[in-house]
N, C-alpha and C positions, 0 to 999 in steps of 0.2 A: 671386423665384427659381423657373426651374420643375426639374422633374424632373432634369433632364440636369445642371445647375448645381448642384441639392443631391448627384447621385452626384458629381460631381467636388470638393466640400466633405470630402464624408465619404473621399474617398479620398485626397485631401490631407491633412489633417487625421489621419487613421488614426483617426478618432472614432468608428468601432461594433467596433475590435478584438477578435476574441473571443466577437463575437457568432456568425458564423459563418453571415449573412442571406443569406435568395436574393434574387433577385431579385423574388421576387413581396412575401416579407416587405419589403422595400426598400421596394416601391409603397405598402403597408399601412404603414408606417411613415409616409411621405409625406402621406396622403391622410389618417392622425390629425393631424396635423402643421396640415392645410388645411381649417379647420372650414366651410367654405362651401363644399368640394368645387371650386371655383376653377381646378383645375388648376394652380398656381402658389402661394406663399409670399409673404406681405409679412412686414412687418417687426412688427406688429402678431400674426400668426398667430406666428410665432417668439416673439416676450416671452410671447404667449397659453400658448403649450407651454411652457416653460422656468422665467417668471420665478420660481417657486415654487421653482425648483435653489438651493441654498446650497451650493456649491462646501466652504467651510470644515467646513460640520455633515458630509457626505459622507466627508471626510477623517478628521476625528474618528471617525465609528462606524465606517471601513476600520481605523483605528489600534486602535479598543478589542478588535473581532471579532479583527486579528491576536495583540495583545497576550492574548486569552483563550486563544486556539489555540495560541501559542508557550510560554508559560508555567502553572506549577503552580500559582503565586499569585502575589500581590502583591507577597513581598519578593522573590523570582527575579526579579521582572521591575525591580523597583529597581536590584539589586545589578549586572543585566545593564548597567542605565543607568549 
């Protein structure tokens, strides 16, 4: 995948939402992304970045952080459930 093919991923996808990247951050993202400097993406350089993501655990500490922030304590946040 080179450059033009990962802008058009992340803007399909809406996968840096929020982030709020320029375009040069964009390249810097890339170019971490491309541990041989390569110019391009295999599929190898992607599981390299990523495989370490656990979608579930991620989810989990978004839920615990909200649930600290929304509620007093423990049984508030029961009785809300």
């Amino acid at each position: 995948m080179d450059f033009e093919k990962f802008l058009a991923f992340i803007e399909k996808h809406n996968a840096l939402e929020g982030f709020n990247l320029t375009a040069v951050l964009l390249q810097k993202l890339f170019a971490e992304i491309d541990p041989h400097k390569k110019t391009f993406l295999t599929l190898k350089d992607w599981l390299g970045a990523f495989q370490s993501f656990n979608g579930y655990e991620h989810l989990m500490v978004e839920l615990k952080n909200f649930m600290q922030c929304q509620f007093a304590g423990v049984e508030s946040a029961f009785f809300f459930l």
